[in-house]
Structures are given as C-alpha cells and as structure tokens.
N, C-alpha and C positions, 0 to 999 in steps of 0.2 A: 607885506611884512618882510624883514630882511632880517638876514643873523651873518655871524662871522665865522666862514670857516677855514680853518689851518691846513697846510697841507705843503709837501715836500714835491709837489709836482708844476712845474713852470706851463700856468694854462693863460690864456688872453682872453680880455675884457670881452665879454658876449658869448665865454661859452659854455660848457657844462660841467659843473662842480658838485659830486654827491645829489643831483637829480635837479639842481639849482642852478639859475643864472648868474652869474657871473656881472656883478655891478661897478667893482674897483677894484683892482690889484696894490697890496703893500707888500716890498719886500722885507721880511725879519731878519734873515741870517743870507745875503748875499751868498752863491753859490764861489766853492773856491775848485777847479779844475787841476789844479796840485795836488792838494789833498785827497781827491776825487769823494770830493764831498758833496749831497748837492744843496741848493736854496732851500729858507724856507719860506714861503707865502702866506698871507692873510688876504684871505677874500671877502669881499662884501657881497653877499648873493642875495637874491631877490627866494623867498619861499613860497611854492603856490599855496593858495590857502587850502586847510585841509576841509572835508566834505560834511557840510551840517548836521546830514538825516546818519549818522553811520549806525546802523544797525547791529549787534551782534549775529553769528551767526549759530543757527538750531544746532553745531556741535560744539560750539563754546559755551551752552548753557545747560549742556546735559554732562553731570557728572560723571567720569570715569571711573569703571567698577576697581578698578588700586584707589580712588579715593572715597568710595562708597563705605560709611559705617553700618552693622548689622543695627537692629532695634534691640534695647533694652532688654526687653522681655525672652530675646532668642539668644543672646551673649552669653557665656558662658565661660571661664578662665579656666585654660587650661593646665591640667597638672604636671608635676616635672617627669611622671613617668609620658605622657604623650608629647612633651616637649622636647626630651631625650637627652636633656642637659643633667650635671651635676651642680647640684647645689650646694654651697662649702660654706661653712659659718665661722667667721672669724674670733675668735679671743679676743680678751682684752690686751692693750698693748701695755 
C-alpha cells in the first residue's frame, strides 16, 4: 500500500520518510536560497502493512478509577453545605 507524504525536508528516492520508504519524489514549492526559504516535497512512500492479530492490551481494557462510575444504589448527591459553594438564585430580568 502506498500514501503521499508532504514534507519540507529534501530526502532521496530509497530512503526513510515518517517510518516509510521513499518510492518518488515531486517538488511543490522549489526551494529559494534568497529568501532562505526552503522546498516543499511530495513523496510517494511505500507503507508496511499493519499486523493482523493486534490485540489490545490488559491495561487498555481495564478502566481507570477517574473514569469509574459508583452504582446506583451507593450514589448519593451531594449538598451545598459539603460542596462548599454558594448557590445564588437569579430574578427575573
């Protein structure tokens, strides 16, 4: 499989672009040395294919207790005396 990737770095046919081979080089924006500006290129890279069996792994399926809900039954809403806030009730405008 191959995809196109951009880049502001002058690299040569065969060699390593964001983890990818390097299949064709196009120049977009020719680099100008007055300006001290530099090129930009379009590469045509080859992508190794990615791995069939990928498994997750035993800490990406166990929830984190910041995103752990309590049950139902043990939940309880707290009041604004143990919340420690004021609560202001607005009029009509």
């Amino acid at each position: 499989m191959t995809k196109i990737v951009r880049s502001p770095f002058n690299k040569e046919i065969g060699g390593i672009v964001e983890g990818c081979v390097i299949l064709e080089k196009t120049v977009v924006i020719p680099p100008n040395p007055a300006e001290q500006r530099r090129g930009i290129y379009d590469y045509l890279v080859e992508v190794p294919p990615a791995p069939m069996n990928a498994k997750k792994s035993p800490k990406a399926s166990k929830p984190t207790q910041a995103n752990t809900r309590p049950d139902a039954e043990s939940f309880t809403r707290a009041t604004p005396e143990e919340m420690g806030s004021v609560i202001r009730r607005l009029g009509r405008r």
